[in-house]
Backbone as numpy.savetxt, mean C-alpha at the origin, in Angstrom:
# Nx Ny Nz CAx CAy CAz Cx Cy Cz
14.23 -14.13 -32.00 14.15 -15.30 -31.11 12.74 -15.40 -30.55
11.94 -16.62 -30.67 11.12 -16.52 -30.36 10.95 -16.55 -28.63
9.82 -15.78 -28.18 9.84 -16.33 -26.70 8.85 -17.16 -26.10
9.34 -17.91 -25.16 8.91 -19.18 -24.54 8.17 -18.44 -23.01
6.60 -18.48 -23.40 6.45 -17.90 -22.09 6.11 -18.75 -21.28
6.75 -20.13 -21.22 6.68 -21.01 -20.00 8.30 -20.66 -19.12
8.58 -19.79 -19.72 10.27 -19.22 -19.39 10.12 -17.91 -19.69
9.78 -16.98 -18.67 9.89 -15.37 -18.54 11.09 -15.32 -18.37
11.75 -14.26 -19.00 12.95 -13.51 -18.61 12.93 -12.24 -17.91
11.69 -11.73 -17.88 11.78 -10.60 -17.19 10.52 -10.61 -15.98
10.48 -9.58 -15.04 9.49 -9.43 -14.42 9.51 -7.95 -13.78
7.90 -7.61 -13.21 6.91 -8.86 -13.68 6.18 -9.00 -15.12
5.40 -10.59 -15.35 5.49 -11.10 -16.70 4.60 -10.25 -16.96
3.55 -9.35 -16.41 2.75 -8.34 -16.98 2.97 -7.05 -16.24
3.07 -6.16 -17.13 3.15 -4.90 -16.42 1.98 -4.26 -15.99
2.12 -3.67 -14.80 0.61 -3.07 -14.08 0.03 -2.31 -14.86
-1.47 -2.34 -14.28 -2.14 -1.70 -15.16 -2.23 -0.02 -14.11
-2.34 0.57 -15.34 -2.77 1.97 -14.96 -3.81 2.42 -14.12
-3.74 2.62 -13.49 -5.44 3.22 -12.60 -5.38 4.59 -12.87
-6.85 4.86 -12.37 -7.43 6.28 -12.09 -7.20 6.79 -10.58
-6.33 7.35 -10.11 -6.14 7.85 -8.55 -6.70 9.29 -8.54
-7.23 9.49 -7.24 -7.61 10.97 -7.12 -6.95 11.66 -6.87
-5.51 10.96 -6.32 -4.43 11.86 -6.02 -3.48 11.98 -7.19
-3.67 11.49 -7.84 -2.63 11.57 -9.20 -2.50 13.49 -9.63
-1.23 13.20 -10.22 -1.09 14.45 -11.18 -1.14 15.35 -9.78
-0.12 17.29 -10.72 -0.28 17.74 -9.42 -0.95 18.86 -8.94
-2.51 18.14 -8.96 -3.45 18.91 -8.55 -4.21 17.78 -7.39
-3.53 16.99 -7.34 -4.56 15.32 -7.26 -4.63 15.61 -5.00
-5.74 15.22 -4.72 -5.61 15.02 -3.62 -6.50 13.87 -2.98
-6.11 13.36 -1.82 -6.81 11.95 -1.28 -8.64 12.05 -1.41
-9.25 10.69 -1.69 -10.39 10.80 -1.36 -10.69 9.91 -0.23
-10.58 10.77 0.88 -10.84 10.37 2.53 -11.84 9.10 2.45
-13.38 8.86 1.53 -14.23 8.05 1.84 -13.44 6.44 1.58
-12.31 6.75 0.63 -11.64 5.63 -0.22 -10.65 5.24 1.09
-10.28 6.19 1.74 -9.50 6.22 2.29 -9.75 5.22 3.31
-10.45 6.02 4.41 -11.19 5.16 5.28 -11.58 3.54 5.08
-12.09 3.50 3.49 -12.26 1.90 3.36 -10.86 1.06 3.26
-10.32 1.73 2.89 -8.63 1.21 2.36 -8.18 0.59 4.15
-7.95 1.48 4.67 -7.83 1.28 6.47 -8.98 -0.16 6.71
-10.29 0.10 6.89 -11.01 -1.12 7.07 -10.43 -2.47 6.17
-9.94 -2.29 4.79 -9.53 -3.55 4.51 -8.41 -3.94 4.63
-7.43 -3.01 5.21 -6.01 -3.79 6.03 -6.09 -4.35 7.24
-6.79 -3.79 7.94 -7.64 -4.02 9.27 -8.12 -5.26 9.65
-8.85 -5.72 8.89 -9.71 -6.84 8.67 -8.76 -8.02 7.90
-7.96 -7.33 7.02 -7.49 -8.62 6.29 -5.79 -8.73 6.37
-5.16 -7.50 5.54 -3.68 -7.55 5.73 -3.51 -7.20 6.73
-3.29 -6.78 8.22 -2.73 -6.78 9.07 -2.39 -8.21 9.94
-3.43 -8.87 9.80 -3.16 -10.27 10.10 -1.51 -10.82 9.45
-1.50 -10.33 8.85 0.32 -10.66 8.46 1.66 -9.68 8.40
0.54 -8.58 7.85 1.86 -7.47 7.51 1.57 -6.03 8.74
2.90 -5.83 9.20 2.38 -4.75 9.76 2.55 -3.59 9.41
2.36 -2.67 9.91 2.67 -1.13 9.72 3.77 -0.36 10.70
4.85 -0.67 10.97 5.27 0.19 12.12 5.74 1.24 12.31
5.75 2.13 11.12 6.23 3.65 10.81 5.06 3.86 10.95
3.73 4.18 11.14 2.57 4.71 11.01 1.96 4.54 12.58
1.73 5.74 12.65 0.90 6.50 14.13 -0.35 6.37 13.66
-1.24 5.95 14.92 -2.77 5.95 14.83 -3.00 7.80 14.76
-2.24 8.68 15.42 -2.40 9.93 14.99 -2.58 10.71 13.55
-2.20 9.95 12.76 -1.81 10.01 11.63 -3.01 9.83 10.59
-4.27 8.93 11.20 -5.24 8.62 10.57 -6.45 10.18 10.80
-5.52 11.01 10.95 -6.15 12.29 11.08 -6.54 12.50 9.66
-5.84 12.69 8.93 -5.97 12.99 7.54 -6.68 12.08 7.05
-7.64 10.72 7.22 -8.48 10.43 6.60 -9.99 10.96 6.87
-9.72 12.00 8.00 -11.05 12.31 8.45 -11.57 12.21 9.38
-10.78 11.57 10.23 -11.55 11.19 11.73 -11.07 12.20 13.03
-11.91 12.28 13.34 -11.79 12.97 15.10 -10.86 12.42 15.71
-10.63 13.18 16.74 -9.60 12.88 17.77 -10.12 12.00 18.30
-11.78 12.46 18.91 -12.07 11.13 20.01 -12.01 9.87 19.24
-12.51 10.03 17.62 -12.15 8.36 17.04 -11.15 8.28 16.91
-10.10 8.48 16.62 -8.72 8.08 16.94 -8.58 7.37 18.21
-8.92 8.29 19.73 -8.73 7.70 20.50 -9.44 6.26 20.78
-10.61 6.07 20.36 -11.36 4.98 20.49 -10.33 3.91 19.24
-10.25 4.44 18.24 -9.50 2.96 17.28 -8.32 2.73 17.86
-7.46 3.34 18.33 -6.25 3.32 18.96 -6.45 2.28 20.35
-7.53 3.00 21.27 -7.87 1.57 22.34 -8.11 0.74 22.15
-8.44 0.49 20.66 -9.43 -1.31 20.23 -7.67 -1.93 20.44
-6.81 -1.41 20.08 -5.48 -2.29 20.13 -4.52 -2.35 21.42
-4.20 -3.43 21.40 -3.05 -4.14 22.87 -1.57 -3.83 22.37
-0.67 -2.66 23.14 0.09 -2.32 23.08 1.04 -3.15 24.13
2.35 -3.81 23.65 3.27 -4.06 24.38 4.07 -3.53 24.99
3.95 -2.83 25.98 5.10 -1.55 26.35 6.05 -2.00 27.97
6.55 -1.13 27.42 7.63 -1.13 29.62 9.06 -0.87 29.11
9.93 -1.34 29.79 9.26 -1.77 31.58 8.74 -0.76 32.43
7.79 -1.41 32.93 7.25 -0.75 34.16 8.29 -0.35 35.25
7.73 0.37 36.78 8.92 0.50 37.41 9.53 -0.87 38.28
8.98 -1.70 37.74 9.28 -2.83 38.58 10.43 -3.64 37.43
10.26 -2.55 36.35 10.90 -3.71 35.18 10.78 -4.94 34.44
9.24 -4.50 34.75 8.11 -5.45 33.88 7.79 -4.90 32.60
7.60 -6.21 31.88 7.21 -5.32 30.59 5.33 -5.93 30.89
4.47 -5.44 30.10 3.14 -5.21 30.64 2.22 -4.59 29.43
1.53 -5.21 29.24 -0.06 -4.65 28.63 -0.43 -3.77 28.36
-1.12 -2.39 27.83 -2.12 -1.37 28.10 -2.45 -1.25 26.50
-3.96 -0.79 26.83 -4.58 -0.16 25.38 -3.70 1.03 24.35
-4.13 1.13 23.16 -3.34 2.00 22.66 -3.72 3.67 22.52
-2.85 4.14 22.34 -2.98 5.68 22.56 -3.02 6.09 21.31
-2.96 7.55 21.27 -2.95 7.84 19.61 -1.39 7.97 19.03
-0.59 8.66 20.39 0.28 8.57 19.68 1.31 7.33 19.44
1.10 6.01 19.37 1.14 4.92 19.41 1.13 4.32 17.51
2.22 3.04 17.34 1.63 2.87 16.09 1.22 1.83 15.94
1.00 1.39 14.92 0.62 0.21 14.50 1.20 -1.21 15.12
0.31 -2.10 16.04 1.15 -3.25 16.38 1.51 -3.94 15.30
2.93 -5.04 15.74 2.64 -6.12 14.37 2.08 -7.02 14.59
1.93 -7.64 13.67 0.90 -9.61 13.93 2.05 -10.16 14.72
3.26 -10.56 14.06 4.10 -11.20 15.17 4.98 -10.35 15.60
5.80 -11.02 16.89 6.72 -10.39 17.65 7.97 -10.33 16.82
8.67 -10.68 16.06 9.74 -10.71 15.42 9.88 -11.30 13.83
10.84 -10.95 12.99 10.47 -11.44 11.55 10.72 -12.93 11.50
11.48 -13.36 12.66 11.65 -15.14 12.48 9.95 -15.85 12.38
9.22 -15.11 13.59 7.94 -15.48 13.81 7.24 -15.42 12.88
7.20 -14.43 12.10 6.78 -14.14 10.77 7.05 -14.96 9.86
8.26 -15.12 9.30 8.35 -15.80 8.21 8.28 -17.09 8.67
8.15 -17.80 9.68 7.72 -19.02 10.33 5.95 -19.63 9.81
5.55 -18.18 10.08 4.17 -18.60 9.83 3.18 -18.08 8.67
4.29 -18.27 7.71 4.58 -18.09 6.54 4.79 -18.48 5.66
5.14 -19.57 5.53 6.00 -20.32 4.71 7.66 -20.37 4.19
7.91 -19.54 5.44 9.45 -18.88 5.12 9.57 -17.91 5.17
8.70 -16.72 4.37 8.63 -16.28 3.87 8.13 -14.69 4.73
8.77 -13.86 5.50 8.34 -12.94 6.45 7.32 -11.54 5.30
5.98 -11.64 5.56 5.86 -10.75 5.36 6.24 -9.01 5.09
6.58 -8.17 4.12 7.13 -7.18 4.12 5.83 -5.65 5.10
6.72 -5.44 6.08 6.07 -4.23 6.65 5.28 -3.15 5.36
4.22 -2.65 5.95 3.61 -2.14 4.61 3.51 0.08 4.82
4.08 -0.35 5.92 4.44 1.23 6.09 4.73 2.72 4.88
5.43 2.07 3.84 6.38 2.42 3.03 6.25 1.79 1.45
5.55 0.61 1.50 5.34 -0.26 0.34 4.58 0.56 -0.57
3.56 1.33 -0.86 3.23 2.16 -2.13 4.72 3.24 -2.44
5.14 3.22 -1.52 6.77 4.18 -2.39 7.48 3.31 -2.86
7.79 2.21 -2.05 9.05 1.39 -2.20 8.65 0.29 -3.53
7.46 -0.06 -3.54 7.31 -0.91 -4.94 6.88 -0.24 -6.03
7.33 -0.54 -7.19 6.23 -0.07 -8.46 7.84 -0.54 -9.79
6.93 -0.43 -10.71 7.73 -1.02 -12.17 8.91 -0.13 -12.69
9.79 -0.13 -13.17 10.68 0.72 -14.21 9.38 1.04 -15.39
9.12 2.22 -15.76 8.59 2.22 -17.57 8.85 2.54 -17.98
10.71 2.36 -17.81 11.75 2.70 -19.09 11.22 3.77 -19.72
12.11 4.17 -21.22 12.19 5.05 -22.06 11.37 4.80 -22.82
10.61 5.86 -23.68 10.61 7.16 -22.77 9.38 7.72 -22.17
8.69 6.59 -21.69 7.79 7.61 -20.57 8.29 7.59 -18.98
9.26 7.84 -18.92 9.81 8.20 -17.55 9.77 9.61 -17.60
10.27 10.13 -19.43 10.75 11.10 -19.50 8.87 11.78 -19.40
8.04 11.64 -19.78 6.71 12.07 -20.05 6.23 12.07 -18.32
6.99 11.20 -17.18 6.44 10.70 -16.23 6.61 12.20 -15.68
7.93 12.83 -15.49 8.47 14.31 -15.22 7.50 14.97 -15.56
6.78 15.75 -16.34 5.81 16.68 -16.49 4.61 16.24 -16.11
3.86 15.07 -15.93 2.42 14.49 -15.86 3.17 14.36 -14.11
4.41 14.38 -13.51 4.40 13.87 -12.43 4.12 12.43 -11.97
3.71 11.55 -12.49 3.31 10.45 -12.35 4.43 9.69 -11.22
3.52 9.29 -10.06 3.98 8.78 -9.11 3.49 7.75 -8.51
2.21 6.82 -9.58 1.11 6.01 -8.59 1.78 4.69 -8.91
2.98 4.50 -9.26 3.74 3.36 -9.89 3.48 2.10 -8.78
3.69 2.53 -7.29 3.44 1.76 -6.46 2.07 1.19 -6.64
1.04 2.09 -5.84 -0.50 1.62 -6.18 -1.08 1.00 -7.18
-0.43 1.41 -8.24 -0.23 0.55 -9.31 -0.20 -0.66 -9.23
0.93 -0.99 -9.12 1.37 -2.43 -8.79 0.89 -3.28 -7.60
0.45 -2.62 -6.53 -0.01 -3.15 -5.38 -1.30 -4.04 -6.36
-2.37 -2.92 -6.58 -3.75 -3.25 -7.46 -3.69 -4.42 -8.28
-2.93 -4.45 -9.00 -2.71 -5.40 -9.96 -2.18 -6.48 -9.58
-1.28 -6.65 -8.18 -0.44 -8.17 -7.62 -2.21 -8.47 -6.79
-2.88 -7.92 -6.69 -3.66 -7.84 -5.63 -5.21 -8.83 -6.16
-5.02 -8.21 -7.55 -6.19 -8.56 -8.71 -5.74 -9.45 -9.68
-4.49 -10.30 -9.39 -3.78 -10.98 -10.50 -3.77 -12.13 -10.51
-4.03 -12.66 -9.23 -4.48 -14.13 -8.62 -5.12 -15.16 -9.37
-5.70 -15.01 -9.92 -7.12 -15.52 -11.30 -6.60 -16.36 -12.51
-5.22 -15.63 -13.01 -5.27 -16.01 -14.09 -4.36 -17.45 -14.53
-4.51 -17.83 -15.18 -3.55 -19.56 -15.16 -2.30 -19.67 -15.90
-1.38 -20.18 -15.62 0.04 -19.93 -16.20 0.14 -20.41 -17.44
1.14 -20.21 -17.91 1.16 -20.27 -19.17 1.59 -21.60 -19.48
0.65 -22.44 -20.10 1.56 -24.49 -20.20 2.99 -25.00 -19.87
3.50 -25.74 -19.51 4.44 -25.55 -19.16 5.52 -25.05 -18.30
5.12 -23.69 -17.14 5.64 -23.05 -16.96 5.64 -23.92 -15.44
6.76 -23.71 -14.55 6.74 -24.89 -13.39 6.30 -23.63 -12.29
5.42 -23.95 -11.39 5.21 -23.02 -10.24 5.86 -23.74 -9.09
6.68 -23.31 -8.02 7.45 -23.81 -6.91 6.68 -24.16 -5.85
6.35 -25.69 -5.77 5.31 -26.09 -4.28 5.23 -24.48 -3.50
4.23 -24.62 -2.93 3.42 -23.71 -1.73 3.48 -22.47 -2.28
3.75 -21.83 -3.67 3.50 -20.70 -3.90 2.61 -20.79 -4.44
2.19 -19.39 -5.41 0.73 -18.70 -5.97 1.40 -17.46 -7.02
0.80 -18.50 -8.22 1.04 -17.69 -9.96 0.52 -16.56 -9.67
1.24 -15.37 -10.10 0.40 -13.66 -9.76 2.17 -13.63 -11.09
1.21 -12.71 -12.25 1.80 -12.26 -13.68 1.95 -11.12 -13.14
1.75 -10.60 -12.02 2.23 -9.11 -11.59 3.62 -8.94 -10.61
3.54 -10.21 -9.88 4.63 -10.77 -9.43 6.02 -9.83 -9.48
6.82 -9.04 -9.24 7.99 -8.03 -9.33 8.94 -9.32 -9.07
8.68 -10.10 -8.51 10.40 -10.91 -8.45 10.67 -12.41 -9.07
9.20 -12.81 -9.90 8.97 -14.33 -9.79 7.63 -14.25 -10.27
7.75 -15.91 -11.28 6.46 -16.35 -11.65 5.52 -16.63 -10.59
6.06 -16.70 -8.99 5.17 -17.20 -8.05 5.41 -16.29 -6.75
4.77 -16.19 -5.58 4.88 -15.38 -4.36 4.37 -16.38 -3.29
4.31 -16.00 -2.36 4.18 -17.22 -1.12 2.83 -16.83 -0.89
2.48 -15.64 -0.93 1.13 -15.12 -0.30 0.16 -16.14 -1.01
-0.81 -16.39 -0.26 -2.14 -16.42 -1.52 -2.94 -15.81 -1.38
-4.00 -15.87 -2.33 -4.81 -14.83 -2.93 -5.43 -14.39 -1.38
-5.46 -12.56 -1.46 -6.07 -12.45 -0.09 -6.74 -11.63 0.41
-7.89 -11.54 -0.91 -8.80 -10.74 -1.28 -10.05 -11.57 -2.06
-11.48 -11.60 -1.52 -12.54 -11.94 -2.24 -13.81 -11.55 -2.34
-14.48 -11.81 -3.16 -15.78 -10.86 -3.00 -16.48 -11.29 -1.94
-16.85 -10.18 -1.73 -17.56 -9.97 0.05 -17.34 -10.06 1.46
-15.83 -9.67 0.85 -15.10 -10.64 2.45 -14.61 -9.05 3.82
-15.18 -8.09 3.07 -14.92 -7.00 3.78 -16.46 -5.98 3.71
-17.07 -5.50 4.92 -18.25 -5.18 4.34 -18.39 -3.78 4.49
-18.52 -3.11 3.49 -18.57 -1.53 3.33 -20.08 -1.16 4.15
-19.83 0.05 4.37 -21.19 0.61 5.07 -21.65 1.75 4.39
-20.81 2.63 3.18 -21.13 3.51 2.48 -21.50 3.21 0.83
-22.10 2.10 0.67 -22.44 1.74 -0.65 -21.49 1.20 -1.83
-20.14 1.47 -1.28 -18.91 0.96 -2.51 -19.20 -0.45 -2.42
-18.89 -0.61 -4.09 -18.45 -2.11 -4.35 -18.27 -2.83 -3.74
-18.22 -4.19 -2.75 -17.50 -4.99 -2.23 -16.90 -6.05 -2.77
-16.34 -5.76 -3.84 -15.49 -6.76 -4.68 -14.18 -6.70 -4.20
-13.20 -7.52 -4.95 -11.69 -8.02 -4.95 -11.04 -6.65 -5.78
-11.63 -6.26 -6.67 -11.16 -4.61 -7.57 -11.58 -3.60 -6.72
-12.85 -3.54 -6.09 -12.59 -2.31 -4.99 -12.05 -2.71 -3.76
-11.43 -3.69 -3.58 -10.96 -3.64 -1.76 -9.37 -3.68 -2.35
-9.31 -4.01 -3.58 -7.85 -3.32 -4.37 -7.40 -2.18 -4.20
-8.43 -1.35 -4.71 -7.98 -0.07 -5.30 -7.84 0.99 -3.75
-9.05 0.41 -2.85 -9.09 0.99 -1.75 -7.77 0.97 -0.96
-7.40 0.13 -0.40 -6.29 -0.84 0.18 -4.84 0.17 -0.54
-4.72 0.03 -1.59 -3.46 0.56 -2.47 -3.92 2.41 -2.25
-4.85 2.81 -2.02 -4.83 4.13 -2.03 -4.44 4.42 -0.36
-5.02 3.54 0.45 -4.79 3.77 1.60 -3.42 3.54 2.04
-2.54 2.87 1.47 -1.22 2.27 1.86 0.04 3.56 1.05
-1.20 4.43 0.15 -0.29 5.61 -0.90 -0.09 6.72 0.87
-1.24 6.63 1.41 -1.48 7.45 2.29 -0.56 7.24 3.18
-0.58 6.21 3.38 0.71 5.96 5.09 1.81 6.25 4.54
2.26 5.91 3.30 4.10 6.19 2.76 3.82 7.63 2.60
2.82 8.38 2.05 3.08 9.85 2.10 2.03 10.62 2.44
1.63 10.57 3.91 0.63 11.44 4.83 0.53 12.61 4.12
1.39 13.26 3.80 1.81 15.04 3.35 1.59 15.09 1.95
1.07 14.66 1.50 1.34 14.84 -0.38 0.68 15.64 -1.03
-0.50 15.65 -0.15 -1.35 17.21 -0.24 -0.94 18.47 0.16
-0.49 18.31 1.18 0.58 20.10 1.75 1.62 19.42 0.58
2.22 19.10 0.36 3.73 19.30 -0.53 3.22 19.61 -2.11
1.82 19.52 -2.46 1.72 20.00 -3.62 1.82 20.75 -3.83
0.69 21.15 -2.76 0.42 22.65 -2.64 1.77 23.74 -2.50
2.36 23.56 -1.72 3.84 24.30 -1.76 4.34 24.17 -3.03
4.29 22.93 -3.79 4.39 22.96 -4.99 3.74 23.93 -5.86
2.86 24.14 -5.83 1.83 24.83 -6.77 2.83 26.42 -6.66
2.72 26.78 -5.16 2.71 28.08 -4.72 4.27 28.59 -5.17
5.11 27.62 -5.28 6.64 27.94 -5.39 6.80 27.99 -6.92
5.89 27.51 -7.71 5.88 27.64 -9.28 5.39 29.11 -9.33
4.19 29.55 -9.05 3.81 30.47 -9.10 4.58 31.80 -8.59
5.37 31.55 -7.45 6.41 32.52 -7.46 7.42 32.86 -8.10
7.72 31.48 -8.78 8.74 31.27 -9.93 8.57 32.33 -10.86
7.69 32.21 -11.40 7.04 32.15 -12.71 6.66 33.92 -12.50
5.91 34.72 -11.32 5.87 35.56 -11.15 7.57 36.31 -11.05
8.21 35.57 -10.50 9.24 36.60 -9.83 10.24 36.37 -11.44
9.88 34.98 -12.46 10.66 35.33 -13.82 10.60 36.64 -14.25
8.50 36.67 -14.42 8.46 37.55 -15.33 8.84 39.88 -14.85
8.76 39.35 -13.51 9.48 40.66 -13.20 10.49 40.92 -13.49
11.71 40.04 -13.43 13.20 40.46 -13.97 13.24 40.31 -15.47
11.92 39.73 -15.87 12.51 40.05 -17.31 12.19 41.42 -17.81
């Protein structure tokens, strides 16, 4: 049967592309400089819609920063807290152990100013998204470990904006064609990434592919702070394995 790619049957209509992560595989661990930029370009750009609310400004320990910068990025933000003892609710700067505000107060507000459409919290989103790659490299995925399925896909919905649909194919008023798309030829977002729109201070790229790759490594970081201690326990519990086999044999 031939197929009609003004009519996908599956999604998304392209499967992500593979990257190079430093954390990949299980020896792989974060590269803090990537890191740090990844933070500056949610900062600057996706937080304006999506928030983070599982994630502690404490937490940005592991990209490298001091306590006192913690405490200083943590004050740049207006925390809603109370009630006070009067049973006010009330204002104050943020602390470290404090997390991430959201852009709006509630998901109605959100998807209001949206197009419907409530932004997904991004707390969790490098775990919670990424492709099936079926049989059989799922089975190959087990030994290589391969886990960047999310970042993956983030990179690629992120860098996918560009390309033009296929003749024919109908896009739904107020959305935006992305072939990386997981649910649909179209998404509400639009494109929301461009060159030069975030400005590095350590010499990286300032393109739409590095504020990608940055962004998706930094968002690997908030869904799994620990992935570096859990390797490592990894590493160490093989090695006991493997030692304590070859004694009983």
């Amino acid at each position: 049967e031939e197929h009609n790619a003004a009519a996908p049957t599956h999604f998304p209509i392209n499967e992500p592309k593979e990257m190079s992560w430093s954390f990949a595989g299980p020896f792989g661990t974060y590269d803090k400089a990537q890191l740090q930029r990844g933070l500056k370009v949610y900062k600057e750009v996706c937080s304006a819609c999506h928030s983070m609310n599982l994630v502690a400004f404490r937490t940005l320990e592991g990209l490298g920063y001091s306590e006192a910068q913690i405490k200083t990025l943590a004050a740049g933000y207006t925390i809603h807290d109370g009630p006070n003892d009067a049973g006010d609710m009330f204002d104050r700067p943020g602390k470290p152990s404090d997390h991430f505000p959201a852009p709006f107060p509630n998901e109605q507000a959100a998807a209001s100013a949206n197009g419907g459409a409530a932004p997904p919290d991004m707390s969790l989103l490098a775990k919670a998204r990424g492709v099936e790659r079926g049989f059989p490299r799922f089975i190959f995925d087990i030994f290589t470990q391969y886990a960047q399925g999310g970042p993956d896909y983030i990179h690629s919905l992120l860098t996918g904006y560009d390309q033009t649909p296929p003749a024919g194919m109908v896009i739904p008023e107020g959305t935006h064609y992305n072939p990386y798309f997981l649910s649909g030829v179209s998404l509400k977002m639009p494109k929301p990434l461009s060159d030069g729109q975030v400005t590095y201070d350590d010499g990286a790229p300032q393109t739409v592919d590095q504020y990608a790759r940055d962004v998706s490594a930094f968002l690997m970081f908030a869904a799994e702070p620990h992935l570096e201690d859990r390797k490592k326990t990894g590493f160490r519990v093989m090695i006991f394995l493997l030692l304590f086999g070859a004694l009983v044999y």
